[in-house]
C-alpha positions in Angstrom: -28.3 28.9 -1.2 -27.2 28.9 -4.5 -24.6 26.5 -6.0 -21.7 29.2 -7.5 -19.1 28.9 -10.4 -16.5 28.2 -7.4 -14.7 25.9 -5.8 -16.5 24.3 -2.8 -15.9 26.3 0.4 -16.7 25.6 4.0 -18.6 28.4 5.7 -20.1 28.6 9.6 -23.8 29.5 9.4 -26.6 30.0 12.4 -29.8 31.2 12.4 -29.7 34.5 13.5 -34.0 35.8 14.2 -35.1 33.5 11.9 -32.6 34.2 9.1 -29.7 32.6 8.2 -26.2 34.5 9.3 -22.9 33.3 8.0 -19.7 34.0 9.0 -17.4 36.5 7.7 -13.8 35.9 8.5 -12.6 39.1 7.5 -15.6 41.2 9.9 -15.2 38.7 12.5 -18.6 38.3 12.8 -22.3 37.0 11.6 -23.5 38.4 8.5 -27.3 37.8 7.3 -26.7 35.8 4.0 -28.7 37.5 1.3 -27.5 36.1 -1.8 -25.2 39.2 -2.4 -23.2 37.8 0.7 -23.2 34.3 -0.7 -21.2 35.4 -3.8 -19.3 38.1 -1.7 -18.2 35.3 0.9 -16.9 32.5 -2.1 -15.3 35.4 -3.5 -12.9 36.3 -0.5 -12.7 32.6 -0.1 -11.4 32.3 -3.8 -9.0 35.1 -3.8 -7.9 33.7 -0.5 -7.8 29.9 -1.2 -6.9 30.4 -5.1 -4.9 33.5 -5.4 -3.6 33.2 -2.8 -4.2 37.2 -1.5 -3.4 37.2 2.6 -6.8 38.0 4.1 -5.1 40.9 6.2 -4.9 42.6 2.2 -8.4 42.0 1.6 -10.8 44.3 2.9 -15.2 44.3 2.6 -17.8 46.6 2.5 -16.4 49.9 3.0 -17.7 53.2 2.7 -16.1 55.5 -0.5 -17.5 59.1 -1.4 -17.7 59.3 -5.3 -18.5 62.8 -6.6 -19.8 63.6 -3.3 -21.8 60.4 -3.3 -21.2 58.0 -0.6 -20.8 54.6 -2.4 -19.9 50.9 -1.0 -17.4 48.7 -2.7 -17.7 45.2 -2.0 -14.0 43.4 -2.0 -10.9 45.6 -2.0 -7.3 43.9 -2.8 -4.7 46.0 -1.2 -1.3 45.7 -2.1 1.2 45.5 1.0 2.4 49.1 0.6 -1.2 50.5 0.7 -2.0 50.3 -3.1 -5.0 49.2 -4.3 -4.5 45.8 -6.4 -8.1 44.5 -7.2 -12.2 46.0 -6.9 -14.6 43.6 -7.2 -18.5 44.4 -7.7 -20.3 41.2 -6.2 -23.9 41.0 -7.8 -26.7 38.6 -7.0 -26.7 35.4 -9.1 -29.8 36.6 -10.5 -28.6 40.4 -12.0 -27.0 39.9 -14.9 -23.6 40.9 -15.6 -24.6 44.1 -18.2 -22.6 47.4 -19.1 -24.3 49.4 -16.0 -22.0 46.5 -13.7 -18.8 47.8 -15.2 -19.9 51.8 -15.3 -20.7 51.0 -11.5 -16.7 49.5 -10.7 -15.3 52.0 -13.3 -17.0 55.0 -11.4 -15.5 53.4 -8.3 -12.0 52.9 -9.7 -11.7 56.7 -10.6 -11.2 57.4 -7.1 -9.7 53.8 -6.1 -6.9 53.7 -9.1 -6.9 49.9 -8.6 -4.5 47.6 -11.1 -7.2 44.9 -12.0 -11.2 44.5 -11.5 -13.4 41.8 -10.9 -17.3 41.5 -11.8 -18.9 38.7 -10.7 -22.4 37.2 -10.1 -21.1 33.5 -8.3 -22.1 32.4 -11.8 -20.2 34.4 -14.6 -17.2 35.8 -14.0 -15.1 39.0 -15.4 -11.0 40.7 -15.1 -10.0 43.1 -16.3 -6.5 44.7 -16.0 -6.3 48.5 -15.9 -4.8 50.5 -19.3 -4.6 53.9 -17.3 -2.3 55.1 -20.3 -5.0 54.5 -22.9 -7.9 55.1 -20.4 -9.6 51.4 -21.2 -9.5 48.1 -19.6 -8.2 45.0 -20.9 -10.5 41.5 -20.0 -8.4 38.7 -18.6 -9.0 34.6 -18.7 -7.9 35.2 -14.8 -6.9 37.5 -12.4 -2.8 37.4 -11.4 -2.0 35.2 -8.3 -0.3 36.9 -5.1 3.5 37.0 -5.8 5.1 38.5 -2.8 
């Protein structure tokens, strides 16, 4: 796979049918690593490792219905008392990061109401911090570490 724009991570792989699987500490399980997965996995890694977010607040690939539309986020942040603290839309390090990627998390954060958002690629990385007041969002050098 892919070298990413993040820190060097250990991750457990087998060969799962002829297709490499790696392990998702947060499933508990195999996951077939489609480069998607690769940035998904360094990204739980980093806000785990580097942010310092407990993995039991960090939650993968769940289902959300969006104007009737079922939808799947990628990384959810929660916050300890059930908030949400951070979306982040994981692309493949060969889409590039264009307006569609931020309509796609901002159509998911009307219904998720999260504090800050997270595009990346593995390669380029975006934050933003949510200005419900003034209905924008403000870009970030970095996201906010874990304080609790």
């Amino acid at each position: 796979m892919q070298k990413l724009n993040f820190p060097s991570y250990s991750f457990r792989f087998k060969n799962n049918q002829n297709k490499i699987a790696v392990f998702d500490e947060l499933r508990k399980k195999f996951i077939i690593l489609t480069p998607e997965e690769w940035v998904r996995q360094h990204c739980v890694k980093f806000l785990h490792k580097e942010k310092n977010y407990p993995l039991s607040l960090i939650n993968v690939e769940k289902q959300l219905k969006i104007a009737g539309l079922t939808k799947r986020y990628d990384v959810v942040v929660f916050e300890p008392e059930g908030d949400i603290q951070i979306i982040v839309e994981c692309k493949s390090p060969t889409i590039k990061i264009n307006q569609d990627t931020f309509d796609q998390i901002a159509r998911y954060n009307l219904s998720l109401k999260a504090n800050y958002l997270m595009v990346t690629n593995g390669i380029e990385h975006f934050y933003c911090k949510m200005d419900y007041e003034n209905e924008n969002y403000i870009f970030l050098k970095e996201l906010p570490e874990y304080t609790r």
